[in-house]
N, CA, C and O atoms as a GROMACS GRO file, in nm:
protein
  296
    1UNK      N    1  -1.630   0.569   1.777
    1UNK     CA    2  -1.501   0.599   1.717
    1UNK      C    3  -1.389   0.545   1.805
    1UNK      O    4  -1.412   0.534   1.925
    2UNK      N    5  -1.255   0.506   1.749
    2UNK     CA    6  -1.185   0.459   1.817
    2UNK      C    7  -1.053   0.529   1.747
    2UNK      O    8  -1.045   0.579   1.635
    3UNK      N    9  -0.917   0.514   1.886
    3UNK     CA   10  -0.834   0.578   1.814
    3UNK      C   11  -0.714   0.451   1.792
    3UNK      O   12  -0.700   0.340   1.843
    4UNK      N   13  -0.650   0.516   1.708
    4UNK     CA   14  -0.529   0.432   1.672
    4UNK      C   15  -0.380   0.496   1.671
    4UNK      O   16  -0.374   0.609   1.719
    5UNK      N   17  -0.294   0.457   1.637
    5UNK     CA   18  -0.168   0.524   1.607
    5UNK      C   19  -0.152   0.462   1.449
    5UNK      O   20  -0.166   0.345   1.413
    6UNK      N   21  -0.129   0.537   1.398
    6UNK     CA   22  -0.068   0.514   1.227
    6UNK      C   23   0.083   0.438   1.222
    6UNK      O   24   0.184   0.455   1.290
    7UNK      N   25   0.048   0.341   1.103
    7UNK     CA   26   0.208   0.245   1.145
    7UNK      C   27   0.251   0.327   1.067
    7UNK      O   28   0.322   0.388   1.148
    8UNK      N   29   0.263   0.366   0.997
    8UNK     CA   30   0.360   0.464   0.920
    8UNK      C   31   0.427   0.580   0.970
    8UNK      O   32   0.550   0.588   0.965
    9UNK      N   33   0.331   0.704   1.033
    9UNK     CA   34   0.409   0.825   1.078
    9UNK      C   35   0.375   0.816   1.264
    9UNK      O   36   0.426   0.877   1.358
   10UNK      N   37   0.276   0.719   1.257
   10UNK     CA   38   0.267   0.709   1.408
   10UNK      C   39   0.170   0.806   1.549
   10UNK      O   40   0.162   0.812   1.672
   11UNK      N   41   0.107   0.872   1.418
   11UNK     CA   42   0.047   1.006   1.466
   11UNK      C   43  -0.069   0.933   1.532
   11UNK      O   44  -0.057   0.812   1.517
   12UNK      N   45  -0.189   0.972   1.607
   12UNK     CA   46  -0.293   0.890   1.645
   12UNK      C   47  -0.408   1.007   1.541
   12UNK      O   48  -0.408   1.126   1.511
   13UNK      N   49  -0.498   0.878   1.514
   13UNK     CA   50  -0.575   0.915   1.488
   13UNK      C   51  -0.761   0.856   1.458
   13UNK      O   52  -0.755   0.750   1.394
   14UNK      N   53  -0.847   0.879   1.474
   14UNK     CA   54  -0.965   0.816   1.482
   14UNK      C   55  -1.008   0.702   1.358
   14UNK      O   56  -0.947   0.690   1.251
   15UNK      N   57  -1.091   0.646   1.387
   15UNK     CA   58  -1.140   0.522   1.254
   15UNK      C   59  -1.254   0.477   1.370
   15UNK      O   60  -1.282   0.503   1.487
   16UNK      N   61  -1.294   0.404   1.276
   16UNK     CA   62  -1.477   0.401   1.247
   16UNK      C   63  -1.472   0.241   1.355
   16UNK      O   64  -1.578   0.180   1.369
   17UNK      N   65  -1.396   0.208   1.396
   17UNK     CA   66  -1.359   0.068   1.398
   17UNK      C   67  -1.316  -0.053   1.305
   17UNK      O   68  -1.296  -0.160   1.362
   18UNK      N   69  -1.299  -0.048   1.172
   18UNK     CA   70  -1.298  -0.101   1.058
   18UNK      C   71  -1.092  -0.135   1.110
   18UNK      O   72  -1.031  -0.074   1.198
   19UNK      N   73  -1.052  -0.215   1.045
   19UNK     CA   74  -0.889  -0.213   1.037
   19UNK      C   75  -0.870  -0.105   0.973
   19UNK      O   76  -0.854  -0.110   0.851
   20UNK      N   77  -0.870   0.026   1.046
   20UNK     CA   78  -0.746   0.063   0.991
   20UNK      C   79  -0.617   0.071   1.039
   20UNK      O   80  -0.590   0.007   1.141
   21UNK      N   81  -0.493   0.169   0.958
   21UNK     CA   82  -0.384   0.121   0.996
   21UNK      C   83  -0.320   0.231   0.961
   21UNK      O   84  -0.198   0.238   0.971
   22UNK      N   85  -0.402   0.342   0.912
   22UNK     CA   86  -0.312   0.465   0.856
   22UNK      C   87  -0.375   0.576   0.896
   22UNK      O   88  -0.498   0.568   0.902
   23UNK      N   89  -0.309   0.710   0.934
   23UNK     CA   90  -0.403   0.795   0.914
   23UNK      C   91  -0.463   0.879   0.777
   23UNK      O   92  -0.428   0.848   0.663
   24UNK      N   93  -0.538   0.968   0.801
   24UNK     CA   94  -0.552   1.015   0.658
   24UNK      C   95  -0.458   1.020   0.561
   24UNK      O   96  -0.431   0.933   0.478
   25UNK      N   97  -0.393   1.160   0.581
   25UNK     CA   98  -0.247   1.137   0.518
   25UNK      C   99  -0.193   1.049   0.445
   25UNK      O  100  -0.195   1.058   0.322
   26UNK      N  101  -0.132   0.946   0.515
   26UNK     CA  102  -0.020   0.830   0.513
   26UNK      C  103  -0.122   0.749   0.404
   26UNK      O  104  -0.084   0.724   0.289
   27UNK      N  105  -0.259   0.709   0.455
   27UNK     CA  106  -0.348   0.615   0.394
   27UNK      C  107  -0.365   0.680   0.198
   27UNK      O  108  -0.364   0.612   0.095
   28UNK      N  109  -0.378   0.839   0.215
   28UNK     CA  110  -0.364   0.885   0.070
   28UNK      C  111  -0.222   0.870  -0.017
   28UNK      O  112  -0.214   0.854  -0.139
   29UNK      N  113  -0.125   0.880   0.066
   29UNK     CA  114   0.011   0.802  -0.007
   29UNK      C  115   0.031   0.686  -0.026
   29UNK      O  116   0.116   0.650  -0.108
   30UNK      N  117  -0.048   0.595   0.049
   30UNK     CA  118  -0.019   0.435   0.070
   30UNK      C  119  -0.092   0.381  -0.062
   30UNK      O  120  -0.060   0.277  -0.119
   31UNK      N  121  -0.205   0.476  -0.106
   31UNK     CA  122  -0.298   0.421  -0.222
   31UNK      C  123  -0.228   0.497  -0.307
   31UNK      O  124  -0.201   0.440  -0.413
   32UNK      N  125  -0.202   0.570  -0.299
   32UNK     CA  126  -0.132   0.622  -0.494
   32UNK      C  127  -0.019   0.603  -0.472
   32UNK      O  128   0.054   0.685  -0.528
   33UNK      N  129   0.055   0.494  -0.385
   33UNK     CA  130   0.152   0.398  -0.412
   33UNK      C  131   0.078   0.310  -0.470
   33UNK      O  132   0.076   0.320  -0.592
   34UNK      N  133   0.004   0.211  -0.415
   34UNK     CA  134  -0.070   0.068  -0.531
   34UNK      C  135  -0.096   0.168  -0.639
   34UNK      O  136  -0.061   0.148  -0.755
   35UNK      N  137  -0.146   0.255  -0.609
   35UNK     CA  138  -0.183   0.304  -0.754
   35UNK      C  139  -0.068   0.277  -0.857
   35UNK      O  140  -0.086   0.192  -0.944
   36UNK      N  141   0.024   0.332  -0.852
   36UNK     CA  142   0.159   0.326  -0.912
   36UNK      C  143   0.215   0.216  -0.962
   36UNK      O  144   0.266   0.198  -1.073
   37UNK      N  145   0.196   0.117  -0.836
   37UNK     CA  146   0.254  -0.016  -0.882
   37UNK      C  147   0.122  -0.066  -0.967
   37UNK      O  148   0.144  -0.124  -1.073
   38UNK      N  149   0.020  -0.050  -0.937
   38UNK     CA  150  -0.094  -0.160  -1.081
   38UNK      C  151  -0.054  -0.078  -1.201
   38UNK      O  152  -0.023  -0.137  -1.305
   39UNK      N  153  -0.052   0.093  -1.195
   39UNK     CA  154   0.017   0.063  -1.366
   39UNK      C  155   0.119   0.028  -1.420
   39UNK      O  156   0.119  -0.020  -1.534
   40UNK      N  157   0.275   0.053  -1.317
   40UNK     CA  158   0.345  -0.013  -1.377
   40UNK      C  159   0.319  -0.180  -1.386
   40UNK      O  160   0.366  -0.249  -1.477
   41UNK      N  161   0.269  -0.211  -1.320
   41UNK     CA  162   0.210  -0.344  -1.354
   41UNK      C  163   0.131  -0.420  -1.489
   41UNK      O  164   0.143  -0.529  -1.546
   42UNK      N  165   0.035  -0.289  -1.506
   42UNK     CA  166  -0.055  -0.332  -1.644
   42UNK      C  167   0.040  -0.257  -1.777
   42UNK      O  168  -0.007  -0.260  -1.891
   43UNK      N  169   0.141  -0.208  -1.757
   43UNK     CA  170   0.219  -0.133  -1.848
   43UNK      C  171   0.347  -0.228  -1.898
   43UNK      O  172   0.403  -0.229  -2.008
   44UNK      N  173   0.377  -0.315  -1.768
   44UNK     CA  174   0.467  -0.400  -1.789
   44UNK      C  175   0.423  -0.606  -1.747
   44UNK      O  176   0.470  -0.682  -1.662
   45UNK      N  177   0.329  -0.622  -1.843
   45UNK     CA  178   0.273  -0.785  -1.799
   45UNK      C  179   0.438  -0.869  -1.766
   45UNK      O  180   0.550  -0.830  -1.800
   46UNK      N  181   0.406  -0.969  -1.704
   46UNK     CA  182   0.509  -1.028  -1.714
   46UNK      C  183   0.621  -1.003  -1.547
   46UNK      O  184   0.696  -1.088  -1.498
   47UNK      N  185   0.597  -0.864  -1.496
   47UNK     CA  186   0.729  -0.825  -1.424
   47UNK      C  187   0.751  -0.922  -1.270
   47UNK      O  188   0.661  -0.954  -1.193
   48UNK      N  189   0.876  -0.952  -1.259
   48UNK     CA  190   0.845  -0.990  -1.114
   48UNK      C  191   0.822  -0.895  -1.011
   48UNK      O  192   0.834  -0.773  -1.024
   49UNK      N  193   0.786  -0.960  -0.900
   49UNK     CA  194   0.776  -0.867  -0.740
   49UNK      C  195   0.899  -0.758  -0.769
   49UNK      O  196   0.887  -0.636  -0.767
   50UNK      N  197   1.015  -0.831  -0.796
   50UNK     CA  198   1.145  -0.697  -0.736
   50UNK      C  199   1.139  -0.596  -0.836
   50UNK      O  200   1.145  -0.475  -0.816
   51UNK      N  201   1.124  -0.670  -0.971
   51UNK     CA  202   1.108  -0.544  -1.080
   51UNK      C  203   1.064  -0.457  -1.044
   51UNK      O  204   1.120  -0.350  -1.021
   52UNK      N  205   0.887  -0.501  -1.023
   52UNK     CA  206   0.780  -0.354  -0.995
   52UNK      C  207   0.840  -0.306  -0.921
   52UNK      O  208   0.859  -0.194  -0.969
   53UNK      N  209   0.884  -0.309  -0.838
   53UNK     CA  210   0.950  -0.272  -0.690
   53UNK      C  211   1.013  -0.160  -0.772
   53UNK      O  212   0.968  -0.045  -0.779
   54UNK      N  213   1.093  -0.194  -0.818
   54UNK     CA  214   1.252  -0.091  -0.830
   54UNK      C  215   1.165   0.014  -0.975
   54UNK      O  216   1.198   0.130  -0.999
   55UNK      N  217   1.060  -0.062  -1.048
   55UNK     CA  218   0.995   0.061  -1.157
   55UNK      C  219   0.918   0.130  -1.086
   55UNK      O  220   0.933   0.251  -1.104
   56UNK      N  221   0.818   0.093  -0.990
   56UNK     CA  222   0.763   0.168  -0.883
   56UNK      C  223   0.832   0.242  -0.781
   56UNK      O  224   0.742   0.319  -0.749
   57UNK      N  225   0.915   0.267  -0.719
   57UNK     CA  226   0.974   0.264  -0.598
   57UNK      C  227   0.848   0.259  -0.491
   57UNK      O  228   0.836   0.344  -0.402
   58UNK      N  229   0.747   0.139  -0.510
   58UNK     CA  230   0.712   0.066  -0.363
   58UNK      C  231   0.828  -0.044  -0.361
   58UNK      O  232   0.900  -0.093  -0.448
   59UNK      N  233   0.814  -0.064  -0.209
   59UNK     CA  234   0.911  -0.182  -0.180
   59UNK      C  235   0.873  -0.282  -0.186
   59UNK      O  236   0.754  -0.306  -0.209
   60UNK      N  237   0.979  -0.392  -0.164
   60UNK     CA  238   0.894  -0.525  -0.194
   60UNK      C  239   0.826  -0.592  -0.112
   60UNK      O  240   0.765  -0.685  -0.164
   61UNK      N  241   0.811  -0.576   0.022
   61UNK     CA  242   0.787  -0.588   0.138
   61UNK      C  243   0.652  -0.517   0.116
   61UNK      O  244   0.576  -0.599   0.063
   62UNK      N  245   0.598  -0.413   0.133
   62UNK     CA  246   0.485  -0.315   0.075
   62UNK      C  247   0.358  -0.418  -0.049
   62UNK      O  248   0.243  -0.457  -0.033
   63UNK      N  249   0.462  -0.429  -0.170
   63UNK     CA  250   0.402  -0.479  -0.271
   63UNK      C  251   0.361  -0.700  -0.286
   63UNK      O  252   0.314  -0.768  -0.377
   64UNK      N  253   0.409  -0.734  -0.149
   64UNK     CA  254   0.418  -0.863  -0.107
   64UNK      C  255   0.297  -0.889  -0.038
   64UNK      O  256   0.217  -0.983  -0.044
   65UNK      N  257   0.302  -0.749   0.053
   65UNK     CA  258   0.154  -0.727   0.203
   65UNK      C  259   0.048  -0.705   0.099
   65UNK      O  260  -0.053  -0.768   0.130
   66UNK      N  261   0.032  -0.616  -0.049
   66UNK     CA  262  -0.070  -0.588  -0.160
   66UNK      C  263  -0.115  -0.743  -0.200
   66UNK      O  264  -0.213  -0.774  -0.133
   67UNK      N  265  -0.078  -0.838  -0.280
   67UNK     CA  266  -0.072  -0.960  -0.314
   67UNK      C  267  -0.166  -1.035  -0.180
   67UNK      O  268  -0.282  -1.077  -0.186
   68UNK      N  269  -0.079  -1.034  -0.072
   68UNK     CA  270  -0.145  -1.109   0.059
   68UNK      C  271  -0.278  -1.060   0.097
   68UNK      O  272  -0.354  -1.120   0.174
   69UNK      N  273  -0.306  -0.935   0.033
   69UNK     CA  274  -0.421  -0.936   0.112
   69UNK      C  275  -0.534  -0.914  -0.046
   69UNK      O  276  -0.656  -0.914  -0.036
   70UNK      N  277  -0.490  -0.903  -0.128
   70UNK     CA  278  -0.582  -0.972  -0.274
   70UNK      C  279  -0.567  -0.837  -0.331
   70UNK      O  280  -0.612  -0.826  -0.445
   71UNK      N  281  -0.504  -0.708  -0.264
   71UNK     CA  282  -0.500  -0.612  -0.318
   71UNK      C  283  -0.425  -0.632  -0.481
   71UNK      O  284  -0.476  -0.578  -0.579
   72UNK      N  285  -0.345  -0.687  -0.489
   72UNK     CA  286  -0.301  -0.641  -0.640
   72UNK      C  287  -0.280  -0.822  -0.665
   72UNK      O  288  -0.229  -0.892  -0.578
   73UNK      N  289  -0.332  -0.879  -0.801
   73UNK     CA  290  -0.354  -0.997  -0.858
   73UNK      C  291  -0.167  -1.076  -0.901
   73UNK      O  292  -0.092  -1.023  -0.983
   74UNK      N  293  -0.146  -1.149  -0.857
   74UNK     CA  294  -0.031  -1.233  -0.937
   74UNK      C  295  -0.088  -1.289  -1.102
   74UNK      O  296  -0.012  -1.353  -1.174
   0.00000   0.00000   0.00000
């Protein structure tokens, strides 16, 4: 086990060695944020980055790092 600090609230906390980057917590808000943005996504075809942004309130910065890493499809 290894520890980390969470980029979000900064708290430390253990992981398996795998990337992580959140702790529990933060990591269960961080996903039912994507969560949020893929439906407004599949609810609204068509939207750009800033749209979802502002129908989601994820940011665009947030929903840019989703895309980059294959999490959510252009």
């Amino acid at each position: 086990m290894e520890i980390s600090n969470c980029i979000i609230c900064g708290k430390m906390f253990r992981h398996d060695g795998r990337e992580a980057k959140h702790c529990t917590e933060c990591h269960a808000v961080h996903e039912a944020k994507l969560r949020a943005v893929k439906d407004v996504i599949l609810s609204n075809p068509g939207l750009t980055v800033q749209e979802a942004s502002e129908k989601s309130g994820a940011s665009y910065k947030l929903i840019m790092e989703w895309i980059k890493e294959g999490r959510i499809l252009r």
